[in-house]
Legacy VTK file of the C-alpha trace (Angstrom):
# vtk DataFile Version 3.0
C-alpha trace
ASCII
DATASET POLYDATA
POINTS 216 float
-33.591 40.142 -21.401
-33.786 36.957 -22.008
-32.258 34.131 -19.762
-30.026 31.219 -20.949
-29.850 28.099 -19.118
-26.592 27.319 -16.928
-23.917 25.341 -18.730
-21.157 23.393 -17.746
-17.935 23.553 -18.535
-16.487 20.401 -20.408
-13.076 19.398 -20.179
-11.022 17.423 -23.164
-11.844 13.793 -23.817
-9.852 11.782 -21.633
-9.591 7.758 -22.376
-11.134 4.907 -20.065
-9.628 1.845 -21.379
-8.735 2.975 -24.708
-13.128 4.480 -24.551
-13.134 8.016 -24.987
-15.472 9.303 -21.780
-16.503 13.174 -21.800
-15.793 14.462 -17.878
-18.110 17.052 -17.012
-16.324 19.539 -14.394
-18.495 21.307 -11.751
-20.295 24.534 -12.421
-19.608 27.918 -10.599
-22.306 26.755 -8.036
-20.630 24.044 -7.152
-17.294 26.248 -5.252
-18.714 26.379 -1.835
-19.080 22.328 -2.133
-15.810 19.558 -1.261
-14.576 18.868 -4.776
-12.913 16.003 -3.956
-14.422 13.261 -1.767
-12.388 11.214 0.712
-15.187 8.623 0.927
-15.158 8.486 -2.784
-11.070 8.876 -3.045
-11.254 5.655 -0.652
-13.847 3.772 -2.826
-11.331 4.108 -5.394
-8.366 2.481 -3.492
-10.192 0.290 -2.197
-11.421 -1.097 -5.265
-8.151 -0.759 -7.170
-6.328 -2.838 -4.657
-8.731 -5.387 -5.092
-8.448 -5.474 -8.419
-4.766 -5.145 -8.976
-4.480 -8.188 -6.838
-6.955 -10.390 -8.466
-6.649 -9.084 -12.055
-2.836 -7.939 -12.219
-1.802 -4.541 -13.688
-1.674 -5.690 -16.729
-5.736 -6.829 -17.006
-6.879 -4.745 -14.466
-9.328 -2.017 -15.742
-10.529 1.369 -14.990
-13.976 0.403 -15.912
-13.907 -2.929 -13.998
-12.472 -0.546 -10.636
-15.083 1.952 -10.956
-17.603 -0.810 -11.633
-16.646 -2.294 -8.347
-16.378 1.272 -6.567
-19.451 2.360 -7.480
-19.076 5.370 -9.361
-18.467 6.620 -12.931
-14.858 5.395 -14.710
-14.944 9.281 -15.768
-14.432 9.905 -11.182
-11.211 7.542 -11.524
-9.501 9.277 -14.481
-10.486 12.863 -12.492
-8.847 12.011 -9.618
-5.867 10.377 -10.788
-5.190 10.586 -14.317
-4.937 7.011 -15.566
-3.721 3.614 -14.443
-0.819 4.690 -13.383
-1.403 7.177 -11.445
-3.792 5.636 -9.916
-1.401 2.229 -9.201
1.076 4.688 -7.754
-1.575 5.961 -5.480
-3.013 2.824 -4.563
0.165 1.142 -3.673
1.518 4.056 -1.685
2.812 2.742 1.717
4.201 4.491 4.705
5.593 1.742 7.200
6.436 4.835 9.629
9.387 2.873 10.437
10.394 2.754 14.044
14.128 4.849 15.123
15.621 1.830 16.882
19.109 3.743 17.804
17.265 4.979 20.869
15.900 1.467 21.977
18.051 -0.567 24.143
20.235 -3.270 22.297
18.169 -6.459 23.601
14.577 -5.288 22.692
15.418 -3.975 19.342
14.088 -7.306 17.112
10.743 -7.097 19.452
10.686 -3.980 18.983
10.105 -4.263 15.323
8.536 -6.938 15.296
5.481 -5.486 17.026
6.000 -2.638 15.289
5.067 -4.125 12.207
2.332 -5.883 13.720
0.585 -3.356 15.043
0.988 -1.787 11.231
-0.048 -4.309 9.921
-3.203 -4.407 11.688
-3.981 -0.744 11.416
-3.672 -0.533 7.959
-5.530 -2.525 5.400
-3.020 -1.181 2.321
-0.674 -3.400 3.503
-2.760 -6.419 3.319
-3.840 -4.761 -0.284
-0.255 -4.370 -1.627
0.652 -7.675 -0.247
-2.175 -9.101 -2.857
-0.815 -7.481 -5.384
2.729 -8.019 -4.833
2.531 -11.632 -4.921
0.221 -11.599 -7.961
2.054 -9.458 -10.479
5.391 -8.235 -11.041
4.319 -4.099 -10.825
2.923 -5.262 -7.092
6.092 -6.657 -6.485
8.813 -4.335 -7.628
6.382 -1.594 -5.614
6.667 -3.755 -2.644
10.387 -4.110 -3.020
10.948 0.028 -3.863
9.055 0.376 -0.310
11.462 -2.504 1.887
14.827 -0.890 0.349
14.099 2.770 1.173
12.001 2.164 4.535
13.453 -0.894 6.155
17.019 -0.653 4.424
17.667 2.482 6.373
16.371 1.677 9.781
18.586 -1.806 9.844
21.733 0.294 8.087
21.750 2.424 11.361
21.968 -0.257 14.141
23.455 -3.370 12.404
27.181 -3.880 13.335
28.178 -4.003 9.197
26.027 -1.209 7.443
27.495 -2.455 4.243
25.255 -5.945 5.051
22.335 -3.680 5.378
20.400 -5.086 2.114
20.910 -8.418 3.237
19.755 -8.498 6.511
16.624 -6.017 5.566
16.087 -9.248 3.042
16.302 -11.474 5.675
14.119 -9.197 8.121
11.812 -9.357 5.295
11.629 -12.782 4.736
10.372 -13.229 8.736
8.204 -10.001 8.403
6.179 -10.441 5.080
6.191 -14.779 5.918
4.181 -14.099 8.856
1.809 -11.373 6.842
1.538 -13.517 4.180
0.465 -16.567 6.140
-1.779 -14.314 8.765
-3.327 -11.552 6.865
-3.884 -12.999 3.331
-3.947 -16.831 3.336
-5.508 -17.119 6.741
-3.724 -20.404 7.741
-5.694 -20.734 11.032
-1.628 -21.382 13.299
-1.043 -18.532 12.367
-4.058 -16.510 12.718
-4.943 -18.193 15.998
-1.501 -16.834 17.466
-1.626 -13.388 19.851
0.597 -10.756 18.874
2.668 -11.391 21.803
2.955 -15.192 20.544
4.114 -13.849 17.357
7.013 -11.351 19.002
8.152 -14.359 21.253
8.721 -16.616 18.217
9.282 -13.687 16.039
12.056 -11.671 17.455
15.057 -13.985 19.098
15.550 -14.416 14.703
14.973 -10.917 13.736
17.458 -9.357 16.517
19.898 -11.735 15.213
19.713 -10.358 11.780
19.749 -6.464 13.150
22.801 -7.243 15.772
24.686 -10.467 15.027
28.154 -10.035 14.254
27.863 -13.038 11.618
25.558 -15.203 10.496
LINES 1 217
216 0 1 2 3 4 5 6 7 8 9 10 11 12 13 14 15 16 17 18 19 20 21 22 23 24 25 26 27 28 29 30 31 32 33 34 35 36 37 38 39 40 41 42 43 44 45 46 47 48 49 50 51 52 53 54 55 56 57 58 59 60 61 62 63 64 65 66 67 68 69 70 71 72 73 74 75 76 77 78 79 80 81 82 83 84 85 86 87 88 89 90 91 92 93 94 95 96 97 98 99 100 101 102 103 104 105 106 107 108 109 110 111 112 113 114 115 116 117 118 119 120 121 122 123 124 125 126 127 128 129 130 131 132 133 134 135 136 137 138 139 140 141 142 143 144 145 146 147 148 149 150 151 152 153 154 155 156 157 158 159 160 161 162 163 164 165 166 167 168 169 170 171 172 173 174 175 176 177 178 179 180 181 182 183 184 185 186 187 188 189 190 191 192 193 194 195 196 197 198 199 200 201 202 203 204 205 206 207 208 209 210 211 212 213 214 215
């Protein structure tokens, strides 16, 4: 009997930037093996986010984000299909948004205010969407999707007028992403040199008056 060599399975052209790249999908050997990497999956992102922000949607590439992640363009369009897909992923945001019905009426704009903070400060894909969002106009209508169903919600449930909701989330926002924006991506050194308790004290007498005043 004579023995062939082990193939791999090919899957159908997919396109890299309008380049037709040949992914190779793992052999039978490879089962017992992670076929996704997070480290990899997180390269990706990473790199994406970068390059969304700097480049815009529009002239960002999946060669120039794999170039920059250091793997093959072929590993982007695997794990997310194509720009897209991999935009939507990249600019997915949870802000876990705090329940402030339970928190007592005079703490509820520190509340949030740290909240956000602390976010902020955890999670470097807000500091990555914030690039984007103030770079190109797919950044920013993401950013906007993710204020109107997280915040909208949280403010509609403890503001006196719940039909005001939008506006005051706009307003919240306006205090919320100001101080990101000036902290987290430009760096002005005021506002990087305050502590997070500085921030809440100057922060939050202006946000509780958007969440609780009766009028402007």
């Amino acid at each position: 009997m004579v023995e062939r060599p082990a193939t791999h399975s090919v899957t159908p052209e997919v396109s890299v930037d309008d380049t037709p790249v040949v992914a190779v999908a793992p052999n039978a050997g490879d089962h017992g093996r992670p076929r996704r990497s997070d480290a990899t999956r997180a390269a990706i992102l990473a790199a994406a986010r970068d390059r969304f922000a700097a480049d815009g949607y529009e002239r960002a590439t999946i060669r120039a984000i794999a170039r920059e992640a250091g793997i093959d363009p072929s590993m982007v369009m695997r794990y997310y299909g194509n720009k897209e897909g991999l935009f939507a992923a990249a600019s997915e945001i949870d802000l876990q948004a705090p329940d402030l019905t339970e928190v007592p009426r005079d703490e509820i704009g520190a509340r949030f205010v740290r909240h956000f903070l602390e976010r902020w400060e955890s999670d470097e894909t807000l500091t990555g969407m914030m690039r984007v969002g103030v770079t190109n106009e797919a950044g920013a209508e993401r950013m906007r999707g993710v204020f109107a169903e997280q915040v909208r919600p949280v403010v509609a449930a403890i503001c006196p007028m719940p039909e005001q909701a939008a506006t005051r989330a706009a307003l919240i926002a306006s205090q919320i992403l100001g101080m990101a924006l000036c902290r987290y991506v430009l760096h002005l050194p005021p506002a990087v040199g305050l502590s997070r308790d500085e921030v809440v004290a100057w922060l939050a007498p202006t946000v509780q008056r958007y969440l609780t005043a009766e009028r402007p």
